[in-house]
N, CA, C and O atoms as CSV, one atom per row, in Angstrom:
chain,resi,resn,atom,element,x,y,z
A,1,UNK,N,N,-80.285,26.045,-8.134
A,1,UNK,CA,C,-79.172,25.154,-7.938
A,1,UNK,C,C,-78.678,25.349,-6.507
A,1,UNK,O,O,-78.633,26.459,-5.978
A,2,UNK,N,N,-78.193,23.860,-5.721
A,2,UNK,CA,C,-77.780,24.109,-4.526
A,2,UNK,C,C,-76.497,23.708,-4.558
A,2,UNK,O,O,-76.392,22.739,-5.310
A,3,UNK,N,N,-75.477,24.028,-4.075
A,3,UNK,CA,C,-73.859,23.391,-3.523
A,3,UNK,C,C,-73.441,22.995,-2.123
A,3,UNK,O,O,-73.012,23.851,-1.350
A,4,UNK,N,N,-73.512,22.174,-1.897
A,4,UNK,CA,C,-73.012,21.559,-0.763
A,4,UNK,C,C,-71.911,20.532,-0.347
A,4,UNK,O,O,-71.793,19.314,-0.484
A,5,UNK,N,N,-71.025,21.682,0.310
A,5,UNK,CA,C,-69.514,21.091,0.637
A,5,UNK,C,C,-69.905,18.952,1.041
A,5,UNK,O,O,-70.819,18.656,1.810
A,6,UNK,N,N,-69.424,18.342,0.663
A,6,UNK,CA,C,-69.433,17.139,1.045
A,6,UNK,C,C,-67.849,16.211,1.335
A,6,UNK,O,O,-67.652,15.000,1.235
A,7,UNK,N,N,-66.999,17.196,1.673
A,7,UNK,CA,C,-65.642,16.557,1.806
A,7,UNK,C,C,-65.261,16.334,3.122
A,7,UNK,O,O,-65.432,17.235,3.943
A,8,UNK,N,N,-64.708,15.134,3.494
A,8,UNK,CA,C,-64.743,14.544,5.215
A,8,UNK,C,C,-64.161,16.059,5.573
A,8,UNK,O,O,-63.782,17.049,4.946
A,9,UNK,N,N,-64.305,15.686,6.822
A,9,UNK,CA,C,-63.494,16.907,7.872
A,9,UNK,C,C,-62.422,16.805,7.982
A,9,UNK,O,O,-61.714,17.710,7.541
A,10,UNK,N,N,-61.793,15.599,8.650
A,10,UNK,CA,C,-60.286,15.088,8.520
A,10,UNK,C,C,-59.526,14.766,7.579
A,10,UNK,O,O,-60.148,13.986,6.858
A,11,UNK,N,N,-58.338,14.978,7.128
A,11,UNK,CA,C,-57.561,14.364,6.977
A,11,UNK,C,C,-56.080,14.077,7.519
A,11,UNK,O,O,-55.466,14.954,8.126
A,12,UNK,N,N,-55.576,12.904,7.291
A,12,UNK,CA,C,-53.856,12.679,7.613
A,12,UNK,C,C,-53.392,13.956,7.177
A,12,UNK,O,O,-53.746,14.501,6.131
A,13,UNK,N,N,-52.335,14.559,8.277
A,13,UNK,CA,C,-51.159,15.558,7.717
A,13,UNK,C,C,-50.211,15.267,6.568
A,13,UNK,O,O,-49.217,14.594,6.837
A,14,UNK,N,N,-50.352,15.599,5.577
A,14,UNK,CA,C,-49.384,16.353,4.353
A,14,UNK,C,C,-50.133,15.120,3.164
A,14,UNK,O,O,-49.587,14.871,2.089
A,15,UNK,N,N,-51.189,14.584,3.524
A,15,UNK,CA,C,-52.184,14.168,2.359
A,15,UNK,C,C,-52.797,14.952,1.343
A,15,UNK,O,O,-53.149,16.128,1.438
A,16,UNK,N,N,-52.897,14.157,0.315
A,16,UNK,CA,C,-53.514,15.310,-1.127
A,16,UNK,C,C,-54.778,16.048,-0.266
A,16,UNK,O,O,-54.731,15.850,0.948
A,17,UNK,N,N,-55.412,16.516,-0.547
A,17,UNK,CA,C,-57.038,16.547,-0.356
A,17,UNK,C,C,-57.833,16.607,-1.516
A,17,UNK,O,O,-57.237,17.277,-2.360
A,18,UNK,N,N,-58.983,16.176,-1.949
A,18,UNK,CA,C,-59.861,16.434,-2.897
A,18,UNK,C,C,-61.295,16.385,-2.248
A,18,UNK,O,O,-61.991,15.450,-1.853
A,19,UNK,N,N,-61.460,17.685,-2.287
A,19,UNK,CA,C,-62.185,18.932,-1.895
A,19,UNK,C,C,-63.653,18.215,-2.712
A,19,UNK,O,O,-63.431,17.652,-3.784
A,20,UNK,N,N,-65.093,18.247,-2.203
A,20,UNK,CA,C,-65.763,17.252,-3.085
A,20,UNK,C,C,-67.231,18.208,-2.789
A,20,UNK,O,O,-67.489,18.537,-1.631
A,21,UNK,N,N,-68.010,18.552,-3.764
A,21,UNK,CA,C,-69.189,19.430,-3.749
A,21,UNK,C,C,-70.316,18.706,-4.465
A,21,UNK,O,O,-70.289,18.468,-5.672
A,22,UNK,N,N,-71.272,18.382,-3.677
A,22,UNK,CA,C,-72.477,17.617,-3.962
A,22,UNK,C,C,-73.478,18.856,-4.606
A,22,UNK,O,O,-73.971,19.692,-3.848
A,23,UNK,N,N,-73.708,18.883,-5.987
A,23,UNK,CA,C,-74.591,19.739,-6.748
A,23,UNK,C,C,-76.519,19.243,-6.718
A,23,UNK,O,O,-76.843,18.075,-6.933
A,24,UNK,N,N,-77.196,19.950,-6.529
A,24,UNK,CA,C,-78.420,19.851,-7.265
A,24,UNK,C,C,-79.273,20.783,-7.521
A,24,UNK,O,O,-79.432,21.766,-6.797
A,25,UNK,N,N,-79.957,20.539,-8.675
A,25,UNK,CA,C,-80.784,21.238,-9.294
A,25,UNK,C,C,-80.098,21.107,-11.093
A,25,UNK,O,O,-79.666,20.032,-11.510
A,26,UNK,N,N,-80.114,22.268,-11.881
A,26,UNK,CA,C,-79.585,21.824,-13.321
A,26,UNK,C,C,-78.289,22.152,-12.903
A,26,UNK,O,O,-77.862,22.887,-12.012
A,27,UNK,N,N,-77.703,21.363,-13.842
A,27,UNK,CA,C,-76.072,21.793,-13.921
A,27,UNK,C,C,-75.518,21.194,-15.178
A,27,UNK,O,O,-76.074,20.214,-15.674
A,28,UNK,N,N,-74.767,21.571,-15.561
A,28,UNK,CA,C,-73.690,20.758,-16.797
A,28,UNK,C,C,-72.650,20.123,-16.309
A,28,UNK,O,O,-71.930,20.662,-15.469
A,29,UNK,N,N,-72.373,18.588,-16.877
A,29,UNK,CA,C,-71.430,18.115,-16.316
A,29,UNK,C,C,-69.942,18.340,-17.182
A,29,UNK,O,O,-68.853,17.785,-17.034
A,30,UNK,N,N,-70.472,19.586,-18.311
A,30,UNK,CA,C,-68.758,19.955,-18.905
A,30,UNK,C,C,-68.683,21.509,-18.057
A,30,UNK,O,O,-67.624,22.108,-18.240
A,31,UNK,N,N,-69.657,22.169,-17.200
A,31,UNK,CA,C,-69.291,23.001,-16.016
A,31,UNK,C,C,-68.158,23.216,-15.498
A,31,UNK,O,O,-68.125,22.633,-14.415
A,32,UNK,N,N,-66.908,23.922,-15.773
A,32,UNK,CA,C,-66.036,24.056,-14.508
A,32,UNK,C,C,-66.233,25.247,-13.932
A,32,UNK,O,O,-67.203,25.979,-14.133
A,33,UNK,N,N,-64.863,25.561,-12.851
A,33,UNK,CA,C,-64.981,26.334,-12.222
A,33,UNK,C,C,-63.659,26.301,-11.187
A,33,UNK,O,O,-62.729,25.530,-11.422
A,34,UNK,N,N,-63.643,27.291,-9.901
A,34,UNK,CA,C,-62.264,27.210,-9.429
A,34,UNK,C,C,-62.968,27.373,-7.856
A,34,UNK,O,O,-63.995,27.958,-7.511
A,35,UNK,N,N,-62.223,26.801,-7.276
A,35,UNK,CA,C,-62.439,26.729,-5.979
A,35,UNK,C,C,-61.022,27.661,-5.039
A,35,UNK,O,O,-60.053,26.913,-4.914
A,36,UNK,N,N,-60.860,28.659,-4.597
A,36,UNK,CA,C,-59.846,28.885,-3.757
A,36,UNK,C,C,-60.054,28.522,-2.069
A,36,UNK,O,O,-61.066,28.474,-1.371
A,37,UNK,N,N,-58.623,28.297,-1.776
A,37,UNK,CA,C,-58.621,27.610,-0.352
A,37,UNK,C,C,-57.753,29.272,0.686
A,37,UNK,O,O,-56.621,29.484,0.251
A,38,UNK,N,N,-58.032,29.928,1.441
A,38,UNK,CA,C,-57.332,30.487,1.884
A,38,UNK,C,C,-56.881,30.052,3.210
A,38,UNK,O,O,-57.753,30.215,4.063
A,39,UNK,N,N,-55.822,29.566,3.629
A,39,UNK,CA,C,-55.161,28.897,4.884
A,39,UNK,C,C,-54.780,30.101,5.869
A,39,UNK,O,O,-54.636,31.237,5.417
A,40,UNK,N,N,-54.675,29.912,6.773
A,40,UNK,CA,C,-54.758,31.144,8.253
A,40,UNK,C,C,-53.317,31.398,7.940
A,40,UNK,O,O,-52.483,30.534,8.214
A,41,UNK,N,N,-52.915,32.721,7.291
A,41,UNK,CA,C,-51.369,33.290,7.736
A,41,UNK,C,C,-50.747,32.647,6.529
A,41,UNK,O,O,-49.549,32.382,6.627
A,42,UNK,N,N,-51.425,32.323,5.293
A,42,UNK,CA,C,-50.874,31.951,4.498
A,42,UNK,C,C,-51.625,32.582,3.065
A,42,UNK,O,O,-52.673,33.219,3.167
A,43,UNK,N,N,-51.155,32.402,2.097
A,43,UNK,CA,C,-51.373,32.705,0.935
A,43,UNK,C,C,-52.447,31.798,0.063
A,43,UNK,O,O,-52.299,30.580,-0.028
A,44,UNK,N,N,-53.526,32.491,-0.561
A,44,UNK,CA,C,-54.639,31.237,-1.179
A,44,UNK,C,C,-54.091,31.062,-2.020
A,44,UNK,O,O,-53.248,31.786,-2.549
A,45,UNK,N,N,-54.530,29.877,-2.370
A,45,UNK,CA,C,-53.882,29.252,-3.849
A,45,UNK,C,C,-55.704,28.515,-4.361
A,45,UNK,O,O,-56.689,28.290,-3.659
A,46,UNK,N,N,-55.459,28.331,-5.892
A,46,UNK,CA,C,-56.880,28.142,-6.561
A,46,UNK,C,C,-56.688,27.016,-6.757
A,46,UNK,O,O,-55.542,26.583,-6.885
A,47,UNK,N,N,-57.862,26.182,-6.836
A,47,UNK,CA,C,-57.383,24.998,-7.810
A,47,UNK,C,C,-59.157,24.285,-8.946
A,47,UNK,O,O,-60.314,24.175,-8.541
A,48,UNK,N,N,-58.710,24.046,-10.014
A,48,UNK,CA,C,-59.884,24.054,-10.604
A,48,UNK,C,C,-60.846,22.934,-10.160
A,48,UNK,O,O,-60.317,21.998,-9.561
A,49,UNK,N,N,-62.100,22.889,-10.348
A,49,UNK,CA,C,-63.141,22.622,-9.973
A,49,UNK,C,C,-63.971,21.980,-11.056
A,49,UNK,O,O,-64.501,22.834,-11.766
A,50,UNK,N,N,-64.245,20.751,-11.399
A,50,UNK,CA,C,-64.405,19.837,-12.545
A,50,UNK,C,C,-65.532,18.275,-12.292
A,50,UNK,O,O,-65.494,17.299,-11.544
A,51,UNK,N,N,-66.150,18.605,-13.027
A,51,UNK,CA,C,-67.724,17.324,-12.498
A,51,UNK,C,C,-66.263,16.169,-12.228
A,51,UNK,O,O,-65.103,16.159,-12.642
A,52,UNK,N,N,-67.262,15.085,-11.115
A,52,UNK,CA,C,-66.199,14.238,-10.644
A,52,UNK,C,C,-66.945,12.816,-11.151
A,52,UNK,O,O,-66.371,11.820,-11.592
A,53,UNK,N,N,-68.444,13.017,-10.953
A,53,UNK,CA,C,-69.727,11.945,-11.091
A,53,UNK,C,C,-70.963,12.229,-10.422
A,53,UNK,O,O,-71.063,12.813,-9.344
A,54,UNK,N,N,-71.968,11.748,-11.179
A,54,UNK,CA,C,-73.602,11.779,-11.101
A,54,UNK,C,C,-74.044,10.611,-9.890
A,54,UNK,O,O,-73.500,9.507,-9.877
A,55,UNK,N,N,-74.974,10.958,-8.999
A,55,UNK,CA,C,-75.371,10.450,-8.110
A,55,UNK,C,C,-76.256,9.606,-8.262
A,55,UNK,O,O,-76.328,9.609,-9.490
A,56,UNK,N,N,-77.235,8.637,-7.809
A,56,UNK,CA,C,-78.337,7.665,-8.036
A,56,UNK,C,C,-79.398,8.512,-8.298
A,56,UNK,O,O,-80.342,8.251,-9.042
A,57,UNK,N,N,-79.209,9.632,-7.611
A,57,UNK,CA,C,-80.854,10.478,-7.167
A,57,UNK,C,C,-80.392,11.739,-8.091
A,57,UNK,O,O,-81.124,12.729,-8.086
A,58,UNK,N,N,-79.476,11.744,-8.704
A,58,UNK,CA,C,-79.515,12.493,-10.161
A,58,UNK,C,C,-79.025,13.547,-10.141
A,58,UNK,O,O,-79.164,14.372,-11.044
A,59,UNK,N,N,-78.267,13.741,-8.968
A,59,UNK,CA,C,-77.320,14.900,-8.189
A,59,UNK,C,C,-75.586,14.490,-8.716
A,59,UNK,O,O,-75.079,13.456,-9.149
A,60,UNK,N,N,-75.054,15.850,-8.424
A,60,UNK,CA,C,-73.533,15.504,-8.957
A,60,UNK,C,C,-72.675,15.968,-8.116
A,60,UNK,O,O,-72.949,16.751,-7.207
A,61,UNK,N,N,-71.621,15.532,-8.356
A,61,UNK,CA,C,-70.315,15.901,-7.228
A,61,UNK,C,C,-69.231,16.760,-8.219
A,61,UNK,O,O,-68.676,16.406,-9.259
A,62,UNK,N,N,-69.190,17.504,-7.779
A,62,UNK,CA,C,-67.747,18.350,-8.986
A,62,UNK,C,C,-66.969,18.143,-7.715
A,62,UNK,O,O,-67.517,18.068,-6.616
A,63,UNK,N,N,-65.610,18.048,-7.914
A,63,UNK,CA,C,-64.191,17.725,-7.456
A,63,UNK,C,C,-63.078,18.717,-7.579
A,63,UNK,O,O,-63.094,19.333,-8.644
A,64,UNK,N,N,-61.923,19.081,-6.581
A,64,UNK,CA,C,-60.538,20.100,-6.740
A,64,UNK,C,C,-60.021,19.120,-5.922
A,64,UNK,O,O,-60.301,18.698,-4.800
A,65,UNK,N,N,-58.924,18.777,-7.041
A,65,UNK,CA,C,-57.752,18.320,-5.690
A,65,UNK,C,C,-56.896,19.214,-5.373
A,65,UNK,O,O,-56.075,18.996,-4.482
């Protein structure tokens, strides 16, 4: 199985973000999991990590907002 970050680089200041991970190989799409963010000089916070949708080429995206 591979994971690969696929979430733009940018965003607008004080916008949600949803954090977006392009999966392949096997996976389950009832799979979760938690993603933590640690910010410079700040405190991490977690947020869960949940299939978002299946790709054409049979790959998946799990999602954290």
């Amino acid at each position: 199985m591979a994971i690969e970050n696929v979430t733009p680089v940018l965003w607008p200041s004080g916008d949600e973000v949803t954090l977006r991970f392009r999966v392949t190989g096997r996976f389950r799409e009832e799979a979760v999991g938690t993603v933590r963010v640690v910010p410079e000089g700040q405190p991490s916070e977690d947020y869960p990590l949940t299939f978002e949708s299946r790709t054409r080429d049979d790959k998946a995206v799990f999602a954290a907002k």
